[in-house]
Backbone of each chain as nested JSON, in Angstrom:
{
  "chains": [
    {"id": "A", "residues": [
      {"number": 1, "name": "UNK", "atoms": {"N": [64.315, 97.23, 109.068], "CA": [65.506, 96.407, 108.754], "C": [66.765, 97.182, 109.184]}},
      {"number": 2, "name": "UNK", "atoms": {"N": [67.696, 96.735, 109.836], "CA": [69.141, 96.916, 110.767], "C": [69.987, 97.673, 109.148]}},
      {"number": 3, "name": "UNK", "atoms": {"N": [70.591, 98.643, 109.535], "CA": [71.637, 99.341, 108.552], "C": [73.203, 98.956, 108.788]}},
      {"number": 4, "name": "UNK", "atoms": {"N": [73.549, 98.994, 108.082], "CA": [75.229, 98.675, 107.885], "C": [75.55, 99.231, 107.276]}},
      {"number": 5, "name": "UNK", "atoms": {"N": [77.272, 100.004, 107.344], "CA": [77.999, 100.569, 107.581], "C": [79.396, 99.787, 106.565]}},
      {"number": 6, "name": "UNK", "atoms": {"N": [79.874, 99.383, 105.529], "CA": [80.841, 98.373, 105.223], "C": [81.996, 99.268, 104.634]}},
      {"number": 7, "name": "UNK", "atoms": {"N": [83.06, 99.187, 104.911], "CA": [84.652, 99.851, 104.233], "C": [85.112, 98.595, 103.498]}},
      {"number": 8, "name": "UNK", "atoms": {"N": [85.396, 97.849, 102.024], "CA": [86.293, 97.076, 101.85], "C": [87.483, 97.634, 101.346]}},
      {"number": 9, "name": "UNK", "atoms": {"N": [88.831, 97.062, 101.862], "CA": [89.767, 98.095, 101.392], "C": [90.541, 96.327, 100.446]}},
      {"number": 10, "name": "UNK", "atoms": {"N": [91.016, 96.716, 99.791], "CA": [91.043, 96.143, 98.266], "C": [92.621, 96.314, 98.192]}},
      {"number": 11, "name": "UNK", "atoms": {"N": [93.88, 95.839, 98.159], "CA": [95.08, 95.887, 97.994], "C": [96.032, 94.58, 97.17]}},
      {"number": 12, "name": "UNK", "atoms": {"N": [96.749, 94.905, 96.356], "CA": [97.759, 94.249, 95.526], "C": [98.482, 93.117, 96.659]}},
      {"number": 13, "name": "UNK", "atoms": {"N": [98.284, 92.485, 96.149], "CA": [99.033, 91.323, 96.915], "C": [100.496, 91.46, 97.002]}},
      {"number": 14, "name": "UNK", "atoms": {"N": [101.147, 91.311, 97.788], "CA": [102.661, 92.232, 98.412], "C": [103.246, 91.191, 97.208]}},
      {"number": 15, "name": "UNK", "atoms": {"N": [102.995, 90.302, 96.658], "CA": [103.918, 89.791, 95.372], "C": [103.833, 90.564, 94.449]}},
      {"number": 16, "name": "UNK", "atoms": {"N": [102.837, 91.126, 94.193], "CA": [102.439, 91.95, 92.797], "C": [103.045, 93.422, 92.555]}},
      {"number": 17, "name": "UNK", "atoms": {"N": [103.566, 93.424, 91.714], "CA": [104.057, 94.931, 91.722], "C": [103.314, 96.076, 91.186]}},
      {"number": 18, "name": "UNK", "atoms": {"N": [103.665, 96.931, 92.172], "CA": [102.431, 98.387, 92.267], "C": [103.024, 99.134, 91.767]}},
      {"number": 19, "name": "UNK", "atoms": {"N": [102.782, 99.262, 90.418], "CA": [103.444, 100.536, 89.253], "C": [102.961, 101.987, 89.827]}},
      {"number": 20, "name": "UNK", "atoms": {"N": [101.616, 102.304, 90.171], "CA": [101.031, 103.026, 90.49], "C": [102.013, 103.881, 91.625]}},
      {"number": 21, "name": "UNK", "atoms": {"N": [102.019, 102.509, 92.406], "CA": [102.513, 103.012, 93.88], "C": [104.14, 103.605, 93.717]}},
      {"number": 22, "name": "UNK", "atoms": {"N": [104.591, 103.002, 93.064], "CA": [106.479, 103.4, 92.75], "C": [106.179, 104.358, 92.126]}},
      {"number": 23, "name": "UNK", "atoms": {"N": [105.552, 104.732, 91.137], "CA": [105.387, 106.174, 90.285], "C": [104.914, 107.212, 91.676]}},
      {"number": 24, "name": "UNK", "atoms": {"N": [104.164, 107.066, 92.556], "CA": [103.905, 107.733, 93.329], "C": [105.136, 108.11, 94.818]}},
      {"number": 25, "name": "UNK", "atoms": {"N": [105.701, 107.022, 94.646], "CA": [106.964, 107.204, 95.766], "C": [107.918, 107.857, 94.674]}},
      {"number": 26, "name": "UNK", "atoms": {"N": [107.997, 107.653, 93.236], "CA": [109.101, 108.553, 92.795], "C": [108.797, 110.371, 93.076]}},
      {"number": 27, "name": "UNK", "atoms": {"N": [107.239, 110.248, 92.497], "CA": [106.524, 111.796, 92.578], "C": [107.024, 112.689, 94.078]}},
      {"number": 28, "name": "UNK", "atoms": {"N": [106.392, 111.69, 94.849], "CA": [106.805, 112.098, 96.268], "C": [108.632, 112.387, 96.45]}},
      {"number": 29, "name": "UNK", "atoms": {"N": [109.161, 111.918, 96.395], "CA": [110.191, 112.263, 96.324], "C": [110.846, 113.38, 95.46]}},
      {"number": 30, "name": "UNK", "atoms": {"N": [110.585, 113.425, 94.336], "CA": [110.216, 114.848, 93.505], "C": [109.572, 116.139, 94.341]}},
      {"number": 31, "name": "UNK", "atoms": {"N": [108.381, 115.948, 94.846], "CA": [107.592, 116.686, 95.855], "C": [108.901, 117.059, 97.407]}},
      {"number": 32, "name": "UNK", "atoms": {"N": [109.801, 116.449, 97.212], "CA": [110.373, 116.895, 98.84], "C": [110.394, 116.295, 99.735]}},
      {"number": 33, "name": "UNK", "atoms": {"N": [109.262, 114.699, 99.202], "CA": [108.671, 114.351, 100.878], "C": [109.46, 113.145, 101.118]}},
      {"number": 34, "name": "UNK", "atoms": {"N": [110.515, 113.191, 101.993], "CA": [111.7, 111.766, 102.305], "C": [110.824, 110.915, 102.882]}},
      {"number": 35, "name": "UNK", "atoms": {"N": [111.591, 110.201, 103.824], "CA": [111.384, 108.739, 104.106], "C": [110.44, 108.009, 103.974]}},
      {"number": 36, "name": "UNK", "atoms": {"N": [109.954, 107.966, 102.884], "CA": [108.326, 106.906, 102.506], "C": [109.199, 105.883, 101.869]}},
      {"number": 37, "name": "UNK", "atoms": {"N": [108.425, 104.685, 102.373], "CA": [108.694, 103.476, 101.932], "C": [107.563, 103.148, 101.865]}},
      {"number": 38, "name": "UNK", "atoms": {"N": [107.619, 101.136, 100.955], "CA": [106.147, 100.619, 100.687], "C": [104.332, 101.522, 100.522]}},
      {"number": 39, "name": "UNK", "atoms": {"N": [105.102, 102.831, 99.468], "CA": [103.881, 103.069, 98.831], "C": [103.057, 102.171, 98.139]}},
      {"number": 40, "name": "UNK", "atoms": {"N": [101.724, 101.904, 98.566], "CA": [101.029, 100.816, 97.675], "C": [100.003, 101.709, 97.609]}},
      {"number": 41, "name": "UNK", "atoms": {"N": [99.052, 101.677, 96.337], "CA": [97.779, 102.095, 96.013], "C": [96.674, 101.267, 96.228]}},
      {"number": 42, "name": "UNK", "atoms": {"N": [95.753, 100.619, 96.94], "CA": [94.473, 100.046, 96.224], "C": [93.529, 100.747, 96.117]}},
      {"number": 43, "name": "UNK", "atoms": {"N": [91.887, 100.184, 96.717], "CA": [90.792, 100.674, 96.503], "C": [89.971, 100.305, 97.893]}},
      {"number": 44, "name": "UNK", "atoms": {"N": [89.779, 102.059, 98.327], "CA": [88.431, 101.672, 99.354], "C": [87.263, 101.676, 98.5]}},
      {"number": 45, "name": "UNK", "atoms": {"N": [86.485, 100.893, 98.915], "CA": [85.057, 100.858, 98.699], "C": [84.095, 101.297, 100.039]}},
      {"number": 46, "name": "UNK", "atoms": {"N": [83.261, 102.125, 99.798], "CA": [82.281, 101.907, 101.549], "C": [80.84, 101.873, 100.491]}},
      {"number": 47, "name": "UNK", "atoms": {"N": [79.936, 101.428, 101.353], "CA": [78.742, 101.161, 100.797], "C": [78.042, 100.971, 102.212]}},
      {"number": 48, "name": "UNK", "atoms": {"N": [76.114, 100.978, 102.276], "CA": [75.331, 101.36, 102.879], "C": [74.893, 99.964, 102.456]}},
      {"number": 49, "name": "UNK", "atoms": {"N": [74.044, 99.168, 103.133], "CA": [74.004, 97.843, 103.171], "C": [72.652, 97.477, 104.723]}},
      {"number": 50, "name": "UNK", "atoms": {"N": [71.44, 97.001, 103.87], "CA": [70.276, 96.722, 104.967], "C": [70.007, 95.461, 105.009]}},
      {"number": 51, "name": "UNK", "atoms": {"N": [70.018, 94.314, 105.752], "CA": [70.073, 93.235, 106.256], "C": [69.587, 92.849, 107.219]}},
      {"number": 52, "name": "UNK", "atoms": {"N": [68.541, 92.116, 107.314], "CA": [67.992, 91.486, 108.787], "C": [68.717, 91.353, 109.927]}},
      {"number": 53, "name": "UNK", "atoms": {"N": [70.508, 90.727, 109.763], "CA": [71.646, 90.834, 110.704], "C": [72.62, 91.133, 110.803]}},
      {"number": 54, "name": "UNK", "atoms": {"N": [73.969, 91.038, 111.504], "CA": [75.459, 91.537, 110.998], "C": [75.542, 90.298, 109.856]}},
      {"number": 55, "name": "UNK", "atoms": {"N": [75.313, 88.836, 110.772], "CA": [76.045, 87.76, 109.877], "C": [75.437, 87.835, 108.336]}},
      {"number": 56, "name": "UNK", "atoms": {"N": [74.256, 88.402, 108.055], "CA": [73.881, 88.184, 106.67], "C": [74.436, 89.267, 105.882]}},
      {"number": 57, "name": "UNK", "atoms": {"N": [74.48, 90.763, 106.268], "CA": [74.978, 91.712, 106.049], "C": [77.015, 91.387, 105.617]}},
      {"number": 58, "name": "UNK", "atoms": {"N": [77.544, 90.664, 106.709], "CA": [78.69, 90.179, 106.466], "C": [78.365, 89.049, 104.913]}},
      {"number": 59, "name": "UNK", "atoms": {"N": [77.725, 88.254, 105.562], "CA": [77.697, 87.479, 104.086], "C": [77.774, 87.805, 102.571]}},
      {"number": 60, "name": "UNK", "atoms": {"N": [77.096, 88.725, 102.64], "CA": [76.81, 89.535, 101.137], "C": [77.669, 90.408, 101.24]}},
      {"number": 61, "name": "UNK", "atoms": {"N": [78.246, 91.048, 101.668], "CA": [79.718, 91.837, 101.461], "C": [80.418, 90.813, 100.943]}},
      {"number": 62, "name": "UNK", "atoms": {"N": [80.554, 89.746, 101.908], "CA": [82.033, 89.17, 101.488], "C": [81.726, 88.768, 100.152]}},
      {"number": 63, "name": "UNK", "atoms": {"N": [80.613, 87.786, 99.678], "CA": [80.658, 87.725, 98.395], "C": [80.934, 88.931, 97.145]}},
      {"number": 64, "name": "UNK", "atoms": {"N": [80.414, 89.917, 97.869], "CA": [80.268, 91.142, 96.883], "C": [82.057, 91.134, 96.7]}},
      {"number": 65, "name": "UNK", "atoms": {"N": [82.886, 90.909, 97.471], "CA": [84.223, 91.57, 97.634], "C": [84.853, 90.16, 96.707]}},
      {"number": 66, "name": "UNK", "atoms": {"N": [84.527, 88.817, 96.82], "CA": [85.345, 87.821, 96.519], "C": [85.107, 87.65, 94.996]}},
      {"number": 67, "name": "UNK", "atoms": {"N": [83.596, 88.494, 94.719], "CA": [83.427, 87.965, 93.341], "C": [83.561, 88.92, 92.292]}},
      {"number": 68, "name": "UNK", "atoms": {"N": [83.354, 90.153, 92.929], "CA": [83.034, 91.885, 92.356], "C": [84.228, 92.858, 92.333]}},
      {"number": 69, "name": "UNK", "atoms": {"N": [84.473, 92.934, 93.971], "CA": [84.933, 94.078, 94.08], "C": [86.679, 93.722, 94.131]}},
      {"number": 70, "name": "UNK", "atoms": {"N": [87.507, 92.475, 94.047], "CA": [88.734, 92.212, 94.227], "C": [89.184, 91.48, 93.251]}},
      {"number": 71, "name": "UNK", "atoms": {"N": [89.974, 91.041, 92.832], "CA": [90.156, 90.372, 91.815], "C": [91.564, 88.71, 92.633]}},
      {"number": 72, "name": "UNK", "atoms": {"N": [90.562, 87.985, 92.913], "CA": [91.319, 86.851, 93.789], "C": [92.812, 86.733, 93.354]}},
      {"number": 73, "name": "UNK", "atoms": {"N": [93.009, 86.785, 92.213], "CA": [94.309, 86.282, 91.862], "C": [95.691, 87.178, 92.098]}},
      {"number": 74, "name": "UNK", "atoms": {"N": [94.992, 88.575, 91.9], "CA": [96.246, 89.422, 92.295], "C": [95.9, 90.186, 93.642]}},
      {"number": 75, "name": "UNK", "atoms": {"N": [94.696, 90.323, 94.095], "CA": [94.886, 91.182, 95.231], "C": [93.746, 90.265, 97.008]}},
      {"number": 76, "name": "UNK", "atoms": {"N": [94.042, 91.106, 97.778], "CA": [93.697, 90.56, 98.848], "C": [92.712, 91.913, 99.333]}},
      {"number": 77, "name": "UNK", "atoms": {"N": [91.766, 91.517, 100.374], "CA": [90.694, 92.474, 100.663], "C": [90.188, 92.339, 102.255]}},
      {"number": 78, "name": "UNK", "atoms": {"N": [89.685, 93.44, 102.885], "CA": [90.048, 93.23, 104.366], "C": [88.652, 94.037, 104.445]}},
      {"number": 79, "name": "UNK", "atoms": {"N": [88.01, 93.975, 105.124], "CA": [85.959, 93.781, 105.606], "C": [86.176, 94.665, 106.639]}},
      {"number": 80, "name": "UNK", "atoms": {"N": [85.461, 95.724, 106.411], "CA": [85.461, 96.844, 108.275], "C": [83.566, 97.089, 108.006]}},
      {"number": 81, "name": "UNK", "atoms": {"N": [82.958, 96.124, 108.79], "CA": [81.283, 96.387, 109.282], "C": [80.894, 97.142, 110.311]}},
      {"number": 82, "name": "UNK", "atoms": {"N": [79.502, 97.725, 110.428], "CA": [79.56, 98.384, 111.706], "C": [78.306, 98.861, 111.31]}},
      {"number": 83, "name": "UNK", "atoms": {"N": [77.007, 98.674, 112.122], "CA": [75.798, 98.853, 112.123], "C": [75.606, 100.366, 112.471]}},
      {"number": 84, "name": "UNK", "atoms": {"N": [74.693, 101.183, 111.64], "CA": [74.574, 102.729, 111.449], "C": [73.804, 102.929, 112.466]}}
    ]},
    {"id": "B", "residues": [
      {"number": 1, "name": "UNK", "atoms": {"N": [115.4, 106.691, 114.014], "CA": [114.047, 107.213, 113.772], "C": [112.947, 106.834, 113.659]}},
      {"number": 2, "name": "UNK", "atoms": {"N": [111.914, 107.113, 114.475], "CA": [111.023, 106.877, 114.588], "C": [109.954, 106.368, 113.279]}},
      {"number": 3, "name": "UNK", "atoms": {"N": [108.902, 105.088, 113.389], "CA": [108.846, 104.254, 111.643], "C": [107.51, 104.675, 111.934]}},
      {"number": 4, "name": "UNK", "atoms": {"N": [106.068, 104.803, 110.95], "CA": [105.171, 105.66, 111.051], "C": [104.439, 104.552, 109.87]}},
      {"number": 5, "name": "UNK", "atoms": {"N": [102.835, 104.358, 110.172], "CA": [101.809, 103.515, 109.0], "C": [101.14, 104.563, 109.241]}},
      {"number": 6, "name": "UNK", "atoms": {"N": [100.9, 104.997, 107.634], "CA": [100.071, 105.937, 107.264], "C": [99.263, 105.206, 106.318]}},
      {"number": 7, "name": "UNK", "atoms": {"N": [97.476, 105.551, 106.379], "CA": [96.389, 105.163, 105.706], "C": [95.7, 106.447, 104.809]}},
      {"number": 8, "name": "UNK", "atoms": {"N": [96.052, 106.667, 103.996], "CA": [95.273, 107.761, 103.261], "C": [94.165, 107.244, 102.337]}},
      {"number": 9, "name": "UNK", "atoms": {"N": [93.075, 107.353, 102.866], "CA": [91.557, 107.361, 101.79], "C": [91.316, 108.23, 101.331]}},
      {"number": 10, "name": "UNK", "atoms": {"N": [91.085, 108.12, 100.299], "CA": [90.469, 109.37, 98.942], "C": [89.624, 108.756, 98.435]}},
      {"number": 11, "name": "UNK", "atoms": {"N": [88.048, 109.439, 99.074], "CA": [87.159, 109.538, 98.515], "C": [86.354, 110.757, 97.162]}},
      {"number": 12, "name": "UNK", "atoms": {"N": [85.967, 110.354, 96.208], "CA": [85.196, 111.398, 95.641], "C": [84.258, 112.062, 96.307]}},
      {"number": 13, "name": "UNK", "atoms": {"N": [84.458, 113.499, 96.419], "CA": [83.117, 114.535, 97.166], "C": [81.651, 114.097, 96.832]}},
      {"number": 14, "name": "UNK", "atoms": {"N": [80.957, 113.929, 97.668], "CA": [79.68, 113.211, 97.12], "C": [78.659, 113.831, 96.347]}},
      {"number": 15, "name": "UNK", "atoms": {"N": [79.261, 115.385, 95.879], "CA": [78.407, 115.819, 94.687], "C": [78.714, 115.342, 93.624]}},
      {"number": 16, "name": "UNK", "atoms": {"N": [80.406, 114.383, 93.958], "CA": [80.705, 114.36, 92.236], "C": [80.009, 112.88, 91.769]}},
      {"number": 17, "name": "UNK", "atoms": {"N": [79.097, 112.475, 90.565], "CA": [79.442, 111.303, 89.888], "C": [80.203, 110.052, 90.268]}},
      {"number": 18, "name": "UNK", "atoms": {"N": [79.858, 108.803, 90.543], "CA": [80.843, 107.975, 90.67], "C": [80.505, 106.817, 89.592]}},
      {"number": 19, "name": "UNK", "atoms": {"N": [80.834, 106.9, 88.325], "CA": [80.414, 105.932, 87.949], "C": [80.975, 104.196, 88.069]}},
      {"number": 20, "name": "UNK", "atoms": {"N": [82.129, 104.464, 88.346], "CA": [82.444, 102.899, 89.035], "C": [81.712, 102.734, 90.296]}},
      {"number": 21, "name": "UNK", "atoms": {"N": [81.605, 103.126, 90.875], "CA": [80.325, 103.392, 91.9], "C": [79.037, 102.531, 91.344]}},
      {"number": 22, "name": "UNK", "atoms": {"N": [78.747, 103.228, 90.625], "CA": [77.417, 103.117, 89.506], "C": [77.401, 101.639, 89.489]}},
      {"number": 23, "name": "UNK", "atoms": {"N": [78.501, 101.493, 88.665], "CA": [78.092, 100.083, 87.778], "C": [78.611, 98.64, 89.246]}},
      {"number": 24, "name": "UNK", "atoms": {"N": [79.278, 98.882, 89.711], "CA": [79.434, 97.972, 90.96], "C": [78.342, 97.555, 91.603]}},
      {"number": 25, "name": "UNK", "atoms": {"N": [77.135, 98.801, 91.427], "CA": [76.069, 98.513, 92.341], "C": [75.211, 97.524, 91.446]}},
      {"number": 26, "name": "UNK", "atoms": {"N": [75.132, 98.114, 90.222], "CA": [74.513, 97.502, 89.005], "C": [74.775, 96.031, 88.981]}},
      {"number": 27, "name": "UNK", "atoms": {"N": [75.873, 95.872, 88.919], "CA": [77.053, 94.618, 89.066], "C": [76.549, 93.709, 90.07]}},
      {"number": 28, "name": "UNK", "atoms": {"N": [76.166, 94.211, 91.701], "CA": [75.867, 93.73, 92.871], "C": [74.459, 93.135, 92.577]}},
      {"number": 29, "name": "UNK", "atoms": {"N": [73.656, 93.896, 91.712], "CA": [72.433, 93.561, 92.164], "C": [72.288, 92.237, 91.044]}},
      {"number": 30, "name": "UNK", "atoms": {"N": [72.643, 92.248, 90.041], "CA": [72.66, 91.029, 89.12], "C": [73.324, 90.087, 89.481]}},
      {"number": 31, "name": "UNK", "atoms": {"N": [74.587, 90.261, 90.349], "CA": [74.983, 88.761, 91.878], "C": [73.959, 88.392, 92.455]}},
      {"number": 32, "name": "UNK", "atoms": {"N": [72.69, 89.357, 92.73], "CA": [71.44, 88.765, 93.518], "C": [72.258, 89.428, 95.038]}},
      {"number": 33, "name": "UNK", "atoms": {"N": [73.029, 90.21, 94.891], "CA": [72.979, 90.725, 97.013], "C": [72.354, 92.127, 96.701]}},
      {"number": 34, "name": "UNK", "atoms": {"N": [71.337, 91.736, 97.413], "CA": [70.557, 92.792, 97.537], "C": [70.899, 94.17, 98.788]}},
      {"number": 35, "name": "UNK", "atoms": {"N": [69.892, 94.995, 98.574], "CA": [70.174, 96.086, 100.015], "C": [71.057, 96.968, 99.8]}},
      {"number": 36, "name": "UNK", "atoms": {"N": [72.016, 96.674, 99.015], "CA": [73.691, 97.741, 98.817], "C": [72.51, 98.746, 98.205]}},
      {"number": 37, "name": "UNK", "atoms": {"N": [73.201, 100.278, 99.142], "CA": [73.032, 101.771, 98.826], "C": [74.285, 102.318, 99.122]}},
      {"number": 38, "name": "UNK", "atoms": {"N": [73.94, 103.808, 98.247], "CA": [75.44, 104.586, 98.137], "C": [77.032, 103.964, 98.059]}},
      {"number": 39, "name": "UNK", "atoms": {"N": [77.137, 102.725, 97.285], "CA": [78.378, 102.39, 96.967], "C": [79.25, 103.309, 96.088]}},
      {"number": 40, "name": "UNK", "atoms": {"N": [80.36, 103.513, 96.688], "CA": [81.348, 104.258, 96.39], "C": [82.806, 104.053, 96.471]}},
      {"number": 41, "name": "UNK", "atoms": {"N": [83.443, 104.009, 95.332], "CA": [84.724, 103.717, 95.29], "C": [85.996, 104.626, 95.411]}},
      {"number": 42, "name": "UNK", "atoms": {"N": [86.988, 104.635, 96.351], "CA": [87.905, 105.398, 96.023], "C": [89.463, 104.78, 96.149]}},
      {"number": 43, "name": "UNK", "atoms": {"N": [90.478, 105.307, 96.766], "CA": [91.621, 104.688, 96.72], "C": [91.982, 105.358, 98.413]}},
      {"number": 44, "name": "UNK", "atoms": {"N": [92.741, 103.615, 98.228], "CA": [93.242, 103.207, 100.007], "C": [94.388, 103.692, 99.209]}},
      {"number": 45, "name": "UNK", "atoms": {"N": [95.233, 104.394, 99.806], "CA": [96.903, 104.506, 99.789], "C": [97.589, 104.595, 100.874]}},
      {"number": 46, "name": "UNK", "atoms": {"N": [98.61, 102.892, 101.05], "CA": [99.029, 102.813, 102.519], "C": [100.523, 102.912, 102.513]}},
      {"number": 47, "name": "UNK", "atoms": {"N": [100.846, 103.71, 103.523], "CA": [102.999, 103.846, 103.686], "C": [103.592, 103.916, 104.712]}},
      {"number": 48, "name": "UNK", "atoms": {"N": [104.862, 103.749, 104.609], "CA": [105.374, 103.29, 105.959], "C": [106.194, 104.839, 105.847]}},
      {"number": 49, "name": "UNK", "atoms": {"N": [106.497, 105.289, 106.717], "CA": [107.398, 106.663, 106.357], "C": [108.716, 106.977, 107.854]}},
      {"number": 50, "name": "UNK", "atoms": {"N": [109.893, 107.631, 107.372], "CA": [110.479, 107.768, 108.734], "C": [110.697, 108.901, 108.939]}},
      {"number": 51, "name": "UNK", "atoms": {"N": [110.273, 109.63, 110.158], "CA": [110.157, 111.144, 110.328], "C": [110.403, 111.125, 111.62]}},
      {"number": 52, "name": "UNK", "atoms": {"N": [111.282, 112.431, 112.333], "CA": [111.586, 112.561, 113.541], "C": [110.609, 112.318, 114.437]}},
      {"number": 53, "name": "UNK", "atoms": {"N": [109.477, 113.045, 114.282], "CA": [108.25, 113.07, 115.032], "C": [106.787, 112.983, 114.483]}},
      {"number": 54, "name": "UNK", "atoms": {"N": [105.368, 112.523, 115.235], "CA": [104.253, 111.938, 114.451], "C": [103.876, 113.59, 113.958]}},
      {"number": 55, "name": "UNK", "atoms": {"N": [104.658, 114.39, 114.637], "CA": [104.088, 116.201, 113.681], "C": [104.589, 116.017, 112.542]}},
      {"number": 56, "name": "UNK", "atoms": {"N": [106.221, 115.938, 112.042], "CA": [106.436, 115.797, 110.964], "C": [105.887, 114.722, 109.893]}},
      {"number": 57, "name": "UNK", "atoms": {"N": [105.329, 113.294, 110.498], "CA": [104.925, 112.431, 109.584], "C": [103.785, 113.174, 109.233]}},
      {"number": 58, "name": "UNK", "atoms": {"N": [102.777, 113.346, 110.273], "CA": [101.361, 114.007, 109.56], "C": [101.396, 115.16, 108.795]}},
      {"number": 59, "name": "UNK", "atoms": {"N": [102.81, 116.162, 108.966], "CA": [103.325, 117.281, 108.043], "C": [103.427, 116.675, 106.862]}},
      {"number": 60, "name": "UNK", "atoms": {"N": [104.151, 116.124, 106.453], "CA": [104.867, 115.364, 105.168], "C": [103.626, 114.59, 104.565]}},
      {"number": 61, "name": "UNK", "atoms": {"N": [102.93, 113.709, 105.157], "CA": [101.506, 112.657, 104.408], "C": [100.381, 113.824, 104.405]}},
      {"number": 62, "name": "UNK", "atoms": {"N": [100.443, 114.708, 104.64], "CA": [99.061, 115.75, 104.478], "C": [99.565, 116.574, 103.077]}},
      {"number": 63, "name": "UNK", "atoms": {"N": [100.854, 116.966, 102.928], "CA": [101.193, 117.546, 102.146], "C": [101.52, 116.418, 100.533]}},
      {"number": 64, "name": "UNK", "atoms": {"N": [101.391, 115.32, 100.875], "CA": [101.683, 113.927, 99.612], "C": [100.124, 113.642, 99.455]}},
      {"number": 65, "name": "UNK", "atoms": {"N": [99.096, 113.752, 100.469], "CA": [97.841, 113.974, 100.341], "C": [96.681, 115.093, 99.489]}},
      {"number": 66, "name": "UNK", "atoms": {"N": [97.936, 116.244, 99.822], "CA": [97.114, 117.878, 99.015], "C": [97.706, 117.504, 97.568]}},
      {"number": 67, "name": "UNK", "atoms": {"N": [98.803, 117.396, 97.705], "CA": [99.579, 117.874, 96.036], "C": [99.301, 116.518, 95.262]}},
      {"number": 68, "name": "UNK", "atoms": {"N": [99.309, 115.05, 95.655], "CA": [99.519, 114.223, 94.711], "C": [98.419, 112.958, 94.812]}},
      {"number": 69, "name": "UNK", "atoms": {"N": [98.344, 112.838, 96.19], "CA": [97.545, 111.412, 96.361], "C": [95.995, 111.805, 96.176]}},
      {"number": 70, "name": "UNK", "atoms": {"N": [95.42, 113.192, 96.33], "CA": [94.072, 113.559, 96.067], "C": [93.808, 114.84, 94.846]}},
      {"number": 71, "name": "UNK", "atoms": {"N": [92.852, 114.539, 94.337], "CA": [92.622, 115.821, 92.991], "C": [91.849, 116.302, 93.893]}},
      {"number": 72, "name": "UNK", "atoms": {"N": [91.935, 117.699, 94.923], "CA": [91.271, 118.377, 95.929], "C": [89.984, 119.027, 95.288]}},
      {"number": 73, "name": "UNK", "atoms": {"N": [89.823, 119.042, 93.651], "CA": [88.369, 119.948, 92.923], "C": [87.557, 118.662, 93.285]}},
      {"number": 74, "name": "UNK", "atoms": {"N": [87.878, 117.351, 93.159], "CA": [86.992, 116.416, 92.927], "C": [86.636, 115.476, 94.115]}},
      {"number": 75, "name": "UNK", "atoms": {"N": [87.972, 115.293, 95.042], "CA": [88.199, 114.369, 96.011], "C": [88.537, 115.105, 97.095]}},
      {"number": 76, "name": "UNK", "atoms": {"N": [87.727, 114.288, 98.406], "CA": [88.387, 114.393, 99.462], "C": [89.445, 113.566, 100.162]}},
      {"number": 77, "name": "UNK", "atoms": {"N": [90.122, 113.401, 101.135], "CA": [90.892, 112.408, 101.487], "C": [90.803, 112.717, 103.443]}},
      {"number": 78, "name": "UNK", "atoms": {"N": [91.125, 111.766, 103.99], "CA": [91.335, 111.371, 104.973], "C": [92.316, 110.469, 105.52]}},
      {"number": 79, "name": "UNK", "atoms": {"N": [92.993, 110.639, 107.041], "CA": [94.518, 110.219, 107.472], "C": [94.358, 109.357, 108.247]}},
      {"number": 80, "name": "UNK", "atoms": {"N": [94.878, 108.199, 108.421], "CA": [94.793, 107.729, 109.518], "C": [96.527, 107.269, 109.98]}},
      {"number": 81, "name": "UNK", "atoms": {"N": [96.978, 107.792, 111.007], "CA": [98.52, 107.236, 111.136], "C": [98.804, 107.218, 112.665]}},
      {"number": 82, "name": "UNK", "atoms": {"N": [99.557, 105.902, 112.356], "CA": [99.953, 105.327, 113.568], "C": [101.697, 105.157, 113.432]}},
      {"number": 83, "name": "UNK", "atoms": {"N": [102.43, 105.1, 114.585], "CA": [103.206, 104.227, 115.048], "C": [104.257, 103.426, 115.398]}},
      {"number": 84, "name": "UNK", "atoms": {"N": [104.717, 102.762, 114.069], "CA": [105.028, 101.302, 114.39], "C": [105.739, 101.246, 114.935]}}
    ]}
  ]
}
């Protein structure tokens, strides 16, 4: 059975405000480090994933991401596949 | 001055524990998607930054990378920067 390779990267929807991320652009700035703008925090995920094809392998990610790993209402999530 | 997208992933070192890791997979398999191995969670942190040159941006995001965006006993991290 074909191996896969999956990154979902998991991010706050640009409406939502990223406490995380402003505490971290204040830090940084504390730290010395100028011109950062639009610090945002989310979540990579990567995972190892065996599937008869890409498209089924894609399939079950995406569900994994729409139902599991993101939370629809506040954030958005972006799929990087790639057979091992 | 030159405008710069920086991607910093911070992953946990893979000796350490991941228990959100853990239970995601746990999580996955009671969705019924089968096949997921080594799921692992960490944090996407993405910024826009303005620095004379891509030496100084990767100076400045390596150093917001060591001191703040990664716990270096537990996590690794990785750069990706471009540009804009």
């Amino acid at each position: 059975m074909p191996r896969f390779q999956a990154r979902v990267l998991v991010q706050l929807r640009p409406s939502v405000l990223d406490p995380a991320g402003e505490a971290a652009s204040a830090a940084a700035q504390r730290l010395g480090v100028d011109g950062i703008a639009h610090l945002r925090i989310g979540k990579a995920v990567e995972l190892e994933l065996e599937a008869p094809d890409e498209a089924e392998a894609r399939r079950r990610v995406e569900l994994l991401s729409d139902r599991l790993l993101a939370n629809p209402v506040i954030e958005n999530w972006t799929l990087e596949l790639s057979q091992s």
